[in-house]
Structure formats: C-alpha cells, structure tokens
Residue frames as a rotation matrix with the C-alpha (Angstrom) as fourth column:
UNK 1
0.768 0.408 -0.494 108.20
-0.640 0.534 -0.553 136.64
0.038 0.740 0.671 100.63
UNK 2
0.240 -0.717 -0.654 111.37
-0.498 0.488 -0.717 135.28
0.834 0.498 -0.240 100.36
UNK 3
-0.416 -0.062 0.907 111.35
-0.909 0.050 -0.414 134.74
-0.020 -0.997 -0.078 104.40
UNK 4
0.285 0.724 0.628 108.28
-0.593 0.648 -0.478 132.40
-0.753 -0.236 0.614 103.77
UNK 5
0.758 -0.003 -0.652 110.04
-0.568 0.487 -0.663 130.51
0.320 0.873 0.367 101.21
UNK 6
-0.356 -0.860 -0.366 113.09
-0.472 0.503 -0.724 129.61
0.807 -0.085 -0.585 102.83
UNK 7
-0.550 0.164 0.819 110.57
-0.779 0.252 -0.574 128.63
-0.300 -0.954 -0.010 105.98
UNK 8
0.714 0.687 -0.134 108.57
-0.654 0.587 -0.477 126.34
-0.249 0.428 0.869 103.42
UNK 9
0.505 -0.590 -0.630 111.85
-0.557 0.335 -0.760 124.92
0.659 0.735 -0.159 102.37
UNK 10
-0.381 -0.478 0.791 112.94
-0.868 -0.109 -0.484 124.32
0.318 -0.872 -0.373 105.78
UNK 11
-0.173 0.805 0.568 109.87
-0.744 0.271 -0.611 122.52
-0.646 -0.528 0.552 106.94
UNK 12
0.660 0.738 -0.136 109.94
-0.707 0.551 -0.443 120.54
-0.253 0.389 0.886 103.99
UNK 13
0.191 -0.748 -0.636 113.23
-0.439 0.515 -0.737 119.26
0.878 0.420 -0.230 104.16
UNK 14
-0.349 0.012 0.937 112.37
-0.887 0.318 -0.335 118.43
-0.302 -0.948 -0.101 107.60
UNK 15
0.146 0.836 0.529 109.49
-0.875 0.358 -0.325 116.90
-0.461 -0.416 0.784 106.89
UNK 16
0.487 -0.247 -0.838 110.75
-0.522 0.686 -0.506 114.87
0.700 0.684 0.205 103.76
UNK 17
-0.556 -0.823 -0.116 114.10
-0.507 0.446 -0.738 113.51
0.659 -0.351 -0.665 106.10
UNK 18
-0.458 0.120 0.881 111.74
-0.878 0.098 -0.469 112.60
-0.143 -0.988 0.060 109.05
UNK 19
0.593 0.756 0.276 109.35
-0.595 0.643 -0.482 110.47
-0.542 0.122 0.831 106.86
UNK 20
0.168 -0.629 -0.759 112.91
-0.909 0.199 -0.367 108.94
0.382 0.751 -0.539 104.49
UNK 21
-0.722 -0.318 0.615 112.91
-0.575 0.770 -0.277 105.52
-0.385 -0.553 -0.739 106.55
UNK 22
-0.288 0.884 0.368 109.52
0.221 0.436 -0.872 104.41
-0.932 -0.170 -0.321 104.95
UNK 23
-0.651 0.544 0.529 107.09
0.633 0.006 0.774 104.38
0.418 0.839 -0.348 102.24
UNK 24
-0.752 0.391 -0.531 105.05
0.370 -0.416 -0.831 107.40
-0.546 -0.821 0.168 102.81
UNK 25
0.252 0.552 0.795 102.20
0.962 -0.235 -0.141 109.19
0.109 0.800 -0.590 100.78
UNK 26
-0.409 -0.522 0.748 103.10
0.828 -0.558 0.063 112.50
0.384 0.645 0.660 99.33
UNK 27
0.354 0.650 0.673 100.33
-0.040 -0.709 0.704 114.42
0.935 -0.276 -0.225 101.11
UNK 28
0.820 -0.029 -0.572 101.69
0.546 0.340 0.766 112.98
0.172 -0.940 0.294 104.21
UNK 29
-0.344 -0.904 0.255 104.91
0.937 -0.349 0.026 115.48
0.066 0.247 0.967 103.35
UNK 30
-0.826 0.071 0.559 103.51
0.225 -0.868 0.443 118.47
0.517 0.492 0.701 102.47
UNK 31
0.471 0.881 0.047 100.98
0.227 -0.173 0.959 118.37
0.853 -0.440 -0.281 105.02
UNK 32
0.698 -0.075 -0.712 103.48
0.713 -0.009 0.701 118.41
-0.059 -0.997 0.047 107.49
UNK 33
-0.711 -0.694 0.108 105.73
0.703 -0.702 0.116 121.00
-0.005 0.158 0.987 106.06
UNK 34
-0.239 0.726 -0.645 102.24
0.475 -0.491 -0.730 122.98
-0.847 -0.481 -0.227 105.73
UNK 35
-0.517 -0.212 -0.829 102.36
-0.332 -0.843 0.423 123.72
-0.789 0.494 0.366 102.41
UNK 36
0.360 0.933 0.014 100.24
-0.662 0.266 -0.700 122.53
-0.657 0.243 0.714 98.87
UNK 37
0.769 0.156 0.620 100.62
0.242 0.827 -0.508 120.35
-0.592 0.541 0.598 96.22
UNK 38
0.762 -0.570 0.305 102.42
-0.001 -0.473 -0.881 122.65
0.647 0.671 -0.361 93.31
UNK 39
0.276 -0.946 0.171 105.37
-0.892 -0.318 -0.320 124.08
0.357 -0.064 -0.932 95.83
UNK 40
0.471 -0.234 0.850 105.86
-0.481 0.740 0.470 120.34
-0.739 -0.631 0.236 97.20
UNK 41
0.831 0.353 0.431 106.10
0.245 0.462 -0.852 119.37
-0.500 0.814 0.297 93.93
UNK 42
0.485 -0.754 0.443 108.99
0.064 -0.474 -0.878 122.03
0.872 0.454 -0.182 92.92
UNK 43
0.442 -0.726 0.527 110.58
-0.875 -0.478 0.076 121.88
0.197 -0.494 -0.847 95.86
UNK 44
0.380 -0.512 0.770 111.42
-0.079 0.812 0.579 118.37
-0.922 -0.280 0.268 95.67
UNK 45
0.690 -0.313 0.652 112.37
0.713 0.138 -0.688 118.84
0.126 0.940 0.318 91.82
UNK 46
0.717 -0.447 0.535 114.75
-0.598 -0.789 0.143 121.39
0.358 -0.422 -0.833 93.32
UNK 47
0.368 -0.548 0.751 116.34
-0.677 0.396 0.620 119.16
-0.638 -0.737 -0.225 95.89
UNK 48
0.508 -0.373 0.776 116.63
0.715 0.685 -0.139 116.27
-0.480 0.626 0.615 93.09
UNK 49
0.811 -0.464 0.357 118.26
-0.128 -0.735 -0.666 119.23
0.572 0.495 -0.655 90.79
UNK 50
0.501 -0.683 0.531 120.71
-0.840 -0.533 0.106 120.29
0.211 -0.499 -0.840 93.62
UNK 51
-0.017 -0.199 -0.980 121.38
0.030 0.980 -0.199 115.94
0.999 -0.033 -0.010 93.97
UNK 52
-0.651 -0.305 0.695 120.38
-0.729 -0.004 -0.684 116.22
0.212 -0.952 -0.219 97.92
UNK 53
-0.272 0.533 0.801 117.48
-0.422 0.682 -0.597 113.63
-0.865 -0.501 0.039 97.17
UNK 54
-0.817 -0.139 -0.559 116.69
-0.529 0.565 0.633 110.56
0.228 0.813 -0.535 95.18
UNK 55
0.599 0.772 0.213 113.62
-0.739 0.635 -0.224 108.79
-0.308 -0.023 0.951 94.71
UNK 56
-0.865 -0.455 -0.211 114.49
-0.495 0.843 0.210 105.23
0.083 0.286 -0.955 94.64
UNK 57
0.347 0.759 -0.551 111.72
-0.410 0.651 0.639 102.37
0.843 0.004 0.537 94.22
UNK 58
0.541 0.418 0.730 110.88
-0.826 0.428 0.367 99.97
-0.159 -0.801 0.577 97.09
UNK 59
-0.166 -0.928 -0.333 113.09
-0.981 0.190 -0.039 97.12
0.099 0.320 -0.942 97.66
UNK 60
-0.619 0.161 0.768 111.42
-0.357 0.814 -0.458 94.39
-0.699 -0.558 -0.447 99.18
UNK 61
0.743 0.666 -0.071 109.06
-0.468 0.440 -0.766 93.61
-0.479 0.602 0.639 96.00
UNK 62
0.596 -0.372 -0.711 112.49
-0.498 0.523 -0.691 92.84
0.629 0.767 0.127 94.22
UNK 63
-0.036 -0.867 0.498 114.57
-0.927 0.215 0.308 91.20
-0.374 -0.450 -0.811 97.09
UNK 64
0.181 0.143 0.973 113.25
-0.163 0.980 -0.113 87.92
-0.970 -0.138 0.200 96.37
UNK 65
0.956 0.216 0.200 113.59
0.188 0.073 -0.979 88.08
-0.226 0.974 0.030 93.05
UNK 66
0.531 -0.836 0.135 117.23
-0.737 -0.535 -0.414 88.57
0.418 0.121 -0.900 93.56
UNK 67
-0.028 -0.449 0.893 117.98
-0.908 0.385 0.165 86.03
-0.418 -0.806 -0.418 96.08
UNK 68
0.821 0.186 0.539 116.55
0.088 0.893 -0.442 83.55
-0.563 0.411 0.717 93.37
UNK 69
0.909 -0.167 -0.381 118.70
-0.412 -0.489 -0.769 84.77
-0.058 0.856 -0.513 91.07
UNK 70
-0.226 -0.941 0.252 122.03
-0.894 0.098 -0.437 84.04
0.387 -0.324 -0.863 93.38
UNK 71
-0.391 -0.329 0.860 120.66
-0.670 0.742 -0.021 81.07
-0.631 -0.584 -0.511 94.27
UNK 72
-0.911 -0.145 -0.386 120.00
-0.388 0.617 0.685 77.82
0.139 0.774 -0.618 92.56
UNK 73
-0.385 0.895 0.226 116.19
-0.853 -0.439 0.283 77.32
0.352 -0.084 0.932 92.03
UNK 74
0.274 0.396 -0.876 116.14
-0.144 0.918 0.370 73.87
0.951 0.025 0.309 93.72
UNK 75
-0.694 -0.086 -0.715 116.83
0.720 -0.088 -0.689 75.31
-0.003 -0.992 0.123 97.09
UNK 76
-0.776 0.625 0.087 113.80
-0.629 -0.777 -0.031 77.21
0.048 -0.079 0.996 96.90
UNK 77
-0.854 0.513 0.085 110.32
0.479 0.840 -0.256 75.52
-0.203 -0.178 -0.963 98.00
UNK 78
0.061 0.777 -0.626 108.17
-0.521 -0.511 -0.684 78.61
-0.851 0.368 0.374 96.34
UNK 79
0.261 0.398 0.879 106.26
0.724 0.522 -0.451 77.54
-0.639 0.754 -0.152 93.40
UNK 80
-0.811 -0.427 -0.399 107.14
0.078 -0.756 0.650 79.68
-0.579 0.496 0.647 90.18
C-alpha cells in the first residue's frame, strides 16, 4: 500500500512538472500519472500544503491590461 502511494506521488509530481509550462486540463495530469480524480485532487492539496506548488492564474488575459496601465492611453490605438 504505501509502495503504491509513494509511486502515485511520484508519477504525479512528474506528471504535474512536465505539463507546468502551459495551461493544461486536470485530467490531462492524472491521466498521465495513472491515477483518478479524488487522489489527484489530494495530492495536489498536499503539495500546495507542503508550499512545493502554486496555482497561479494565466497571465496573458491581464498583460494588456497592465501595459495600459504604465502607459499613457493615447499611445494606444485599441478602442476601450
């Protein structure tokens, strides 16, 4: 038992790190680590516990919305 846990944990901290460059769906994890829904679920509420991963939101919906910010909205040629 505990074997096959620490090989589910493995496999899913693979799989999480491999897919961390992107926007991935959740099933797309835990499908490659082989395991279901529930222990994906606690093993990533683990890993956030232990601070070894952070959900963060997507950046590229707010970049632009930043770059207006720092710049003055008459060097922009988007319409508001």
């Amino acid at each position: 038992m505990v074997g096959e846990i620490r090989c589910g944990m493995r496999r899913y901290a693979e799989a999480y790190a491999l897919n961390s460059a992107g926007v991935v769906d959740d099933r797309t994890i835990f499908d490659a680590a082989r395991i279901d829904r529930r222990t994906a679920v606690a093993y990533e509420h683990l890993l956030t516990n232990l601070l070894l991963v952070e959900a963060v939101p997507a950046w590229s919906s707010s970049r632009l919305k930043r770059a207006r910010a720092e710049r003055p909205s008459d060097t922009w040629s988007i319409r508001r």
